[in-house]
C-alpha positions, 0 to 999 in steps of 0.5 A: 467507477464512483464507488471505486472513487469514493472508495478510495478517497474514504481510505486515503482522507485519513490516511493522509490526515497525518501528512496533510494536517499534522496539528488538526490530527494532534488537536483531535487525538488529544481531544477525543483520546488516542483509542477513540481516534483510533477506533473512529480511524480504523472504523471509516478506513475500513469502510473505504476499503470495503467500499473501494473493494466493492466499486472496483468489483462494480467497475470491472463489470464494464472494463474501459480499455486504457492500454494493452499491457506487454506479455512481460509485464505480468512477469515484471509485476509478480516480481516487484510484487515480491519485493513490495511484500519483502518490504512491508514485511520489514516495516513489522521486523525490528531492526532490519537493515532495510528500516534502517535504509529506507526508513519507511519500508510499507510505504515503499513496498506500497508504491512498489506493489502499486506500480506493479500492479499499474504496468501489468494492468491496462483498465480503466479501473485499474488505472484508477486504483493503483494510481492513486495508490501509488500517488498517495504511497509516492507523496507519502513516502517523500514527505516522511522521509522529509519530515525525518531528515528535519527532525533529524530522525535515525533509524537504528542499525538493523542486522542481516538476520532481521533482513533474513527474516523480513525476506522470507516472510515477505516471500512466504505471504506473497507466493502463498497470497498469489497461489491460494487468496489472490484468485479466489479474493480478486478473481485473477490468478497471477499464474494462471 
């Protein structure tokens, strides 16, 4: 569970650097340039999801049981998983009315993904994980909209056919991640 730990809190620190410390993150971005911060951003992300990765790997070899998720929820959670994807698919899709509405559409289908995956899930670990994905997605999502509403940020109208877009591309990678990458990538096959 430490590394599981560690894990996370190397991917979500810089993650959250943007939020927490807006002017330290400017201050740094002009002083070592943008593409080495990115560089050096992308280098220790990466490091915590391998590390994040490998500890919840290391956790499951001994589950502690937290609650015992209903039989519906795996039904529940592929669902929400779909639309999670639908939504960080809009995110890359320009002028989707679902930006438009949402204005920080990964963030939310993050939470969304996140959720789903804490109620049909009942271990420890699991706990662990997709908690803190869904505090940090939650936390994040609300200060960004507040940010925006500040800044008196407005998202462009979007059109049907973007959203059209968004949702079969959000449905094509989910059911395609589920079938083929997420039994041999996780270890768990969402439809048996």
């Amino acid at each position: 569970m430490t590394w599981l730990i560690v894990g996370l809190l190397v991917f979500l620190v810089p993650h959250s650097i943007g939020l927490a410390a807006p002017q330290w993150r400017a201050q740094h971005v002009a002083r070592l340039g943008e593409k080495p911060w990115k560089r050096l951003y992308s280098l220790v992300s990466l490091a915590g999801f391998v590390l994040l990765i490998w500890g919840y790997g290391q956790a499951r070899a001994s589950p502690v049981a937290v609650f015992t998720p209903a039989a519906w929820t795996r039904h529940a959670a592929a669902l929400l998983t779909v639309i999670a994807f639908i939504l960080i698919a809009a995110a890359y899709v320009p002028r989707t009315k679902i930006k438009a509405a949402l204005g920080h559409p990964m963030t939310a289908g993050i939470a969304l993904w996140a959720f789903a995956h804490l109620l049909a899930n009942g271990q420890l670990h699991d706990v662990v994980l997709f908690g803190a994905f869904l505090v940090w997605s939650v936390a994040t999502f609300v200060i960004r909209r507040s940010r925006d509403r500040v800044a008196g940020t407005t998202y462009p109208p979007g059109a049907v056919a973007k959203d059209a877009i968004a949702v079969v591309a959000g449905i094509v990678v989910s059911v395609g991640f589920a079938l083929f990458l997420h039994g041999p990538l996780i270890g768990v096959r969402p439809f048996g």
